[in-house]
C-alpha positions in Angstrom: -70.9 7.1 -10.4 -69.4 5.2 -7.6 -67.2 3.3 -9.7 -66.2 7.0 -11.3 -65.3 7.9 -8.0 -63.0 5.0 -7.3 -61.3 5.5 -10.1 -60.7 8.8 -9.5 -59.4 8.2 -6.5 -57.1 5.6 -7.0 -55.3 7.6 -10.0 -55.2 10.5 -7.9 -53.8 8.2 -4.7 -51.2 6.4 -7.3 -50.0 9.9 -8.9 -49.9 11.3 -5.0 -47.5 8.2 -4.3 -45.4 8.1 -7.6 -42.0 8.6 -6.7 -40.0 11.1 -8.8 -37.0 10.2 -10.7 -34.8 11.9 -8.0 -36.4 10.1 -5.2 -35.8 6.3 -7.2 -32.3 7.3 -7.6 -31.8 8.3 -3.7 -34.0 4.5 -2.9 -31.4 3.4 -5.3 -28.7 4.4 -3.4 -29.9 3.8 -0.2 -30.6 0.3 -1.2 -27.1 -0.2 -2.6 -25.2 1.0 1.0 -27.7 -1.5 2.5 -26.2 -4.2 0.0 -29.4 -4.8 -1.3 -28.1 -5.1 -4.8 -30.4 -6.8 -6.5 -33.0 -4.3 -5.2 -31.5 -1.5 -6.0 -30.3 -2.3 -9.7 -34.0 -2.6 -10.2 -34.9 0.7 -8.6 -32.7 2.0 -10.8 -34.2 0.5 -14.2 -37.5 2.6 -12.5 -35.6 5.8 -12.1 -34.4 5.0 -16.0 -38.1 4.7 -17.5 -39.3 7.9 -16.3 -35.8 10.0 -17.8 -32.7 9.8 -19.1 -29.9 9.5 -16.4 -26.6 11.5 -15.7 -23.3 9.7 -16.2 -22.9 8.9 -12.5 -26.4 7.9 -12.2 -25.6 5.3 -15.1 -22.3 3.7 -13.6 -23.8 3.4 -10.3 -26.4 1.3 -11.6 -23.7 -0.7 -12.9 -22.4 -1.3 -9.5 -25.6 -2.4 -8.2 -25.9 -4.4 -11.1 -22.2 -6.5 -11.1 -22.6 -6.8 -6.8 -26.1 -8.7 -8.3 -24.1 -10.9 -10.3 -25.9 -9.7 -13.9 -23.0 -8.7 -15.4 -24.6 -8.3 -19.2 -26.9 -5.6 -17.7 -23.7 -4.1 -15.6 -22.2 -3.8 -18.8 -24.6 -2.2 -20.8 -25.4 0.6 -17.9 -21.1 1.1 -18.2 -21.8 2.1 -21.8 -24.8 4.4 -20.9 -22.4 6.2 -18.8 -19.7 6.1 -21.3 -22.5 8.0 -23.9 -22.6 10.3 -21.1 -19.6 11.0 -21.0 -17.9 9.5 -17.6 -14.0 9.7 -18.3 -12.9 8.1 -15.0 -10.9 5.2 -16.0 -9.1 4.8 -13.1 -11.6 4.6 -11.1 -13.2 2.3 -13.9 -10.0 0.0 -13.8 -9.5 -0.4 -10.0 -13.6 0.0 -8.7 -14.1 -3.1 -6.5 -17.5 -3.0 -7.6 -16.6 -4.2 -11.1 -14.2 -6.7 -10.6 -16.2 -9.4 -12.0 -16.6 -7.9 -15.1 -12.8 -8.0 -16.0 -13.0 -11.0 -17.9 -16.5 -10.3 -19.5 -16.6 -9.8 -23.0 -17.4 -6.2 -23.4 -15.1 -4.8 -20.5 -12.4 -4.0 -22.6 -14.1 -1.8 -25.0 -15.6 -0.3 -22.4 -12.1 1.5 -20.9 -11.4 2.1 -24.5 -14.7 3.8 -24.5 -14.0 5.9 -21.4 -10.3 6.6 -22.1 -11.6 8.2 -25.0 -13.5 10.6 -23.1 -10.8 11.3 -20.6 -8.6 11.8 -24.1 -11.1 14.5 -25.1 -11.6 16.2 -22.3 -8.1 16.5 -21.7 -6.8 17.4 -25.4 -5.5 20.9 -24.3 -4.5 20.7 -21.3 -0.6 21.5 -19.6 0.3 17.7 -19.3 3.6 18.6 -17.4 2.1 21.2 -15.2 -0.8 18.4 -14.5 1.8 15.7 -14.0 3.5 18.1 -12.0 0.3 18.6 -9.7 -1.0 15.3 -9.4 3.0 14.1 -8.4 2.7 16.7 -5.4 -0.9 15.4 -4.5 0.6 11.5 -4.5 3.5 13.4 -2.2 0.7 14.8 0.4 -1.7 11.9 0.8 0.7 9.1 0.7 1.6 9.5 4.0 -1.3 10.8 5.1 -2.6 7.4 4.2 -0.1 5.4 6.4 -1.6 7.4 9.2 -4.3 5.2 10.9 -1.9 2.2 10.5 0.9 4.0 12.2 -0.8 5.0 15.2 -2.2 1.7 15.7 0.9 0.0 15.7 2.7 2.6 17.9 -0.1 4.5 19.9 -0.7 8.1 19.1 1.5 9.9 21.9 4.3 7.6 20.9 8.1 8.7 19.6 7.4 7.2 16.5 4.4 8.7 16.4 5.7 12.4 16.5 8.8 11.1 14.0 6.1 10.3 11.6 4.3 13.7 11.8 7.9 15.8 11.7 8.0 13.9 7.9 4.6 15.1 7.1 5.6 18.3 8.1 8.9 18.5 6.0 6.9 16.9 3.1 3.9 19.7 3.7 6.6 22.2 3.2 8.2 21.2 0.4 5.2 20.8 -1.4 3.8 24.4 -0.2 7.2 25.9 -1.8 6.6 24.0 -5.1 2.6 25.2 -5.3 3.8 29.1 -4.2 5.8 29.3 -7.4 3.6 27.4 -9.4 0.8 30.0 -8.5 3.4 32.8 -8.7 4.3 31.7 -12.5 1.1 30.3 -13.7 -1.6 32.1 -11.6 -4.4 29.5 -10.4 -4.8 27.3 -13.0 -8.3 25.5 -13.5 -9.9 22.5 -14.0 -9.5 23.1 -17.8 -5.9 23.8 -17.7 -5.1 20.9 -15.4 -8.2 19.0 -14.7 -10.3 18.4 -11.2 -7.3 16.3 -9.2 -4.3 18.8 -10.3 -6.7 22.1 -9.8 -7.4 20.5 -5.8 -3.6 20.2 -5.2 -3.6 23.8 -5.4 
């Protein structure tokens, strides 16, 4: 009986403890922001045993996997994610992460995979209205980007400083005038007109 017992309540203590798939995915994370990428590929390949994973869950674990060093096992996770569906490729093509695996037999058939995807997805949508979009995007961060840079090198109250926000401003406005008659011709277009980065320039 008292080895019944004991059983009992060491299944019951190990089910209590079990982390969930969400939960191994969130350690996985966690452990990957702490650069603990060995660790976390391995949480990861937990999280996998108990369900399938998303797309994202997949190429994350490829991360943590290339930042380990095992780039076979980086590989293969790229692939789950491609099966997923993940159409990012240029993320996929300039991810620090990854680098390593540039030259690994495999890597080009992944982008091959994922531009696929991004081929499908984007199959009907306005290509000049998306180029359009995504050229007025480039036209708003770009500077935008230079910012932190400038205002170390000249100080944030300084002349050059307020010369480089007047451009912003002229460049905010010419964009604005392009988006107005966009919206005015075309209504808001979507994500599945234009895709996610055009549809956010709105």
């Amino acid at each position: 009986m008292r080895l019944l017992l004991a059983t009992l309540l060491f299944l019951t203590t190990t089910a209590m403890h079990a982390q969930s798939f969400d939960e191994l995915v969130q350690e996985g994370s966690k452990l990957y922001a702490e650069e603990e990428y060995s660790e976390s590929a391995k949480i990861y390949n937990k999280a996998f045993e108990k369900q399938e994973g998303s797309a994202t869950n997949y190429y994350n674990a490829a991360c943590s996997w290339a930042l380990a060093n095992d780039t076979t096992n980086s590989i293969r996770y790229l692939h789950f994610a491609a099966d997923q569906g993940w159409k990012n490729v240029t993320h996929l093509q300039t991810d620090k992460d990854l680098v390593r695996l540039h030259a690994v037999q495999g890597w080009e058939s992944i982008i091959s995979k994922v531009q696929n995807n991004l081929n499908e997805y984007e199959k009907d949508f306005d290509k000049p209205l998306q180029n359009q979009l995504e050229q007025i995007y480039v036209k708003d961060q770009t500077l935008r980007q230079l910012y932190g840079e400038a205002e170390k090198k000249f100080g944030r109250t300084s002349e050059e400083m307020k010369y480089f926000w007047q451009v912003v401003s002229e460049q905010d406005s010419l964009n604005e005038l392009e988006v107005i008659k966009i919206i005015e011709e075309r209504g808001w277009v979507g994500t599945n007109v234009v895709g996610g980065k055009a549809n956010m320039t709105l």
